[in-house]
C-alpha positions in Angstrom: 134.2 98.3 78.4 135.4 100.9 81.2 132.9 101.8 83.1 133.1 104.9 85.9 132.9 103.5 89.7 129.5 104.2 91.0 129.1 102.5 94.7 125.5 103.3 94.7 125.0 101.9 91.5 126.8 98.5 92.7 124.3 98.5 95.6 121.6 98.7 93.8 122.5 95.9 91.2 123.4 94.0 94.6 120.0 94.5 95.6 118.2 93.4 92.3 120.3 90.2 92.1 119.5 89.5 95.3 115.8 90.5 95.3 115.6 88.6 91.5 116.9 85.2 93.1 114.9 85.6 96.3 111.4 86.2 94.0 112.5 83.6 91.9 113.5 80.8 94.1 111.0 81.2 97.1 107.8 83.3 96.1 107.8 82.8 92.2 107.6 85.7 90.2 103.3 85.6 89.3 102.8 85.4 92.5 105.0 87.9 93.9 103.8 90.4 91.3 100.2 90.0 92.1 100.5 90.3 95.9 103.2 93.2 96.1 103.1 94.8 91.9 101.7 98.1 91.3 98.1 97.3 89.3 96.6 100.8 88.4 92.9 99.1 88.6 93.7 98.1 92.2 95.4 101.4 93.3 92.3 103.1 91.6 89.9 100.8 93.4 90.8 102.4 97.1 94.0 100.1 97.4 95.5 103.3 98.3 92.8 103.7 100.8 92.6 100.1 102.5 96.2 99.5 102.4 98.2 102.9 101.8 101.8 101.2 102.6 101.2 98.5 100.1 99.6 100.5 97.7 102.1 103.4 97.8 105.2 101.7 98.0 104.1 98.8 95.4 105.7 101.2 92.4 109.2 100.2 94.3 108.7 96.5 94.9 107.3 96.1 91.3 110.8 97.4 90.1 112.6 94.5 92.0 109.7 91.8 91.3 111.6 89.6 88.5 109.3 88.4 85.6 112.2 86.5 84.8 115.5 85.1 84.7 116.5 86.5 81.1 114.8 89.9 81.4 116.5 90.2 84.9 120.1 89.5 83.8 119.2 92.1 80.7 117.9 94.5 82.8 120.7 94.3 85.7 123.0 94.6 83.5 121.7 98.0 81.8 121.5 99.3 85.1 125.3 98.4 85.6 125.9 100.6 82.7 123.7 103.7 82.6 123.9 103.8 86.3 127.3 104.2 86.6 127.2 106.6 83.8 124.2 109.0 85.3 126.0 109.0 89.1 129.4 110.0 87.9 127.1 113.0 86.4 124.8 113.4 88.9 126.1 111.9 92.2 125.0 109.3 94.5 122.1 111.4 95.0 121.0 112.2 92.0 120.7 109.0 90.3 118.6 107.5 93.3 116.3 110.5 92.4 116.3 110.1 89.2 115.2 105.9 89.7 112.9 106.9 92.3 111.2 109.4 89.9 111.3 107.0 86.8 109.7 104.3 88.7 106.6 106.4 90.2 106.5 108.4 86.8 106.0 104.9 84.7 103.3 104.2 88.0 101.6 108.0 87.2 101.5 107.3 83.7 99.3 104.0 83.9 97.0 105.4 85.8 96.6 108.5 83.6 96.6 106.2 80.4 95.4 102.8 81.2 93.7 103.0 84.5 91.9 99.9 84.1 94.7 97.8 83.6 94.9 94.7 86.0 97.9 93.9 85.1 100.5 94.0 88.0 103.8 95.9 87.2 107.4 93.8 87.0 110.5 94.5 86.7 113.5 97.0 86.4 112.4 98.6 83.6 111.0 101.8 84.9 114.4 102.3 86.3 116.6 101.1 83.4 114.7 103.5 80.9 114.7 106.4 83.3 118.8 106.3 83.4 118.6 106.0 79.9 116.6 109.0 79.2 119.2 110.8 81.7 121.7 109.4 79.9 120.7 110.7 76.8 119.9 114.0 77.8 123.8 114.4 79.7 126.1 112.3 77.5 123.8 112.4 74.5 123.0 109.8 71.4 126.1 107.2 71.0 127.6 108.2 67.3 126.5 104.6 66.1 123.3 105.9 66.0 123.1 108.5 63.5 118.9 109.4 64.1 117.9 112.8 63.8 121.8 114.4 62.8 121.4 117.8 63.7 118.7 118.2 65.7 118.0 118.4 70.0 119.4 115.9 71.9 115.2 115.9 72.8 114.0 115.5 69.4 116.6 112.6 68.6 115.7 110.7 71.7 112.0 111.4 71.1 112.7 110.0 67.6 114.7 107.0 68.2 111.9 105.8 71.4 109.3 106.2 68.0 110.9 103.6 66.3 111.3 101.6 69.1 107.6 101.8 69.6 107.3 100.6 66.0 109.3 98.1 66.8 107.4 96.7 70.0 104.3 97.1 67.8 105.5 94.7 65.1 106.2 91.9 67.1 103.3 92.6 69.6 101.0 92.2 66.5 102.6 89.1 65.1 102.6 87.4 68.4 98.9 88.9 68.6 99.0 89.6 72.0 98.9 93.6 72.0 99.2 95.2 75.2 99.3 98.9 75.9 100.2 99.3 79.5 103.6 98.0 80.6 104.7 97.4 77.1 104.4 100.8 75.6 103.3 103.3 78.6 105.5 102.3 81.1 108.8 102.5 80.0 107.8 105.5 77.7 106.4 107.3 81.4 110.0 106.5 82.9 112.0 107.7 79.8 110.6 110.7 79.7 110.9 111.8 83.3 115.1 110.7 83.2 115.1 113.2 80.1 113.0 116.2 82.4 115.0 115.7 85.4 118.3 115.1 83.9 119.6 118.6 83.5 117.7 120.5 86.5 119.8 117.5 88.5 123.2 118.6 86.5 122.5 121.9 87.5 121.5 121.4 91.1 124.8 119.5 91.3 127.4 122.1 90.2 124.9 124.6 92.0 126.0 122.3 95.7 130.1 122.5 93.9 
């Protein structure tokens, strides 16, 4: 595969390797989560009050907090991809807005929906599904996957994170283990702000040309 040149992108899967062996190795990645993850109860509870740094920036450090080794190297490597994708579109600038945005949106979106959830946040995948919903919305559905022929690049991606919700859902019943809030609301929170900020971005961008 060919992929653009993205530097920023590089730097930031530079990071998360680094970041993923350093949580993995020396702090372990429960623990790490717990102390630094984003936990929508906690925030809730005034751990915006008694600790704003931590509490405000823990959105961010939950991104780069890996739960582990295989959903790391999965993650990294979607980053790689769609990040090099959404910067030759947007710019340096505009994907670091558009992964700064995803990962606060998914944050926004527990608290809004599951507020009580003590479950601390982990992983890339606020990120990785932001860039994806940006890269939906500027390079639109790959022609392998024929969902929704005809209709708004919207509607298909809309359609094709429903049946990945359906999806999730299967297996989350089977294992019996159901859970809502970084599952389901999380990644849907980040894909949804990649697809709203995705064209204003394109715009702003040939706006600065």
């Amino acid at each position: 595969m060919h992929l653009p040149r993205g530097r920023v992108t590089d730097a930031l899967v530079a990071f998360a390797v680094f970041a993923a062996v350093m949580v993995i190795a020396v702090l372990g990645s429960q623990i790490a989560a717990i102390q630094y993850g984003f936990i929508p109860q906690d925030f809730l509870g005034g751990g915006w009050d008694g600790d704003p740094v931590r509490a405000w920036l823990s959105p961010l450090a939950s991104a780069f907090i890996a739960r582990d080794v295989l959903s790391a190297a999965f993650n990294i490597v979607l980053l790689l991809i769609t990040g090099r994708y959404v910067e030759k579109a947007l710019r340096p600038a505009g994907l670091l807005i558009v992964v700064v945005v995803g990962i606060y949106a998914s944050a926004l979106a527990r608290l809004l929906l599951t507020p009580g959830s003590v479950l601390p946040g982990a992983g890339l995948d606020p990120a990785v599904f932001a860039l994806i919903g940006a890269y939906f919305m500027l390079y639109g559905l790959p022609a392998a996957l024929p969902i929704g022929a005809g209709q708004s690049r919207a509607v298909r991606i809309a359609m094709l994170a429903g049946i990945w919700f359906a999806i999730q859902a299967v297996f989350m019943v089977i294992s019996q283990s159901f859970e809502m809030s970084l599952t389901f609301v999380e990644p849907i929170g980040a894909l949804v702000a990649g697809m709203a900020i995705a064209q204003p971005l394109l715009k702003w961008q040939y706006r600065r040309a």
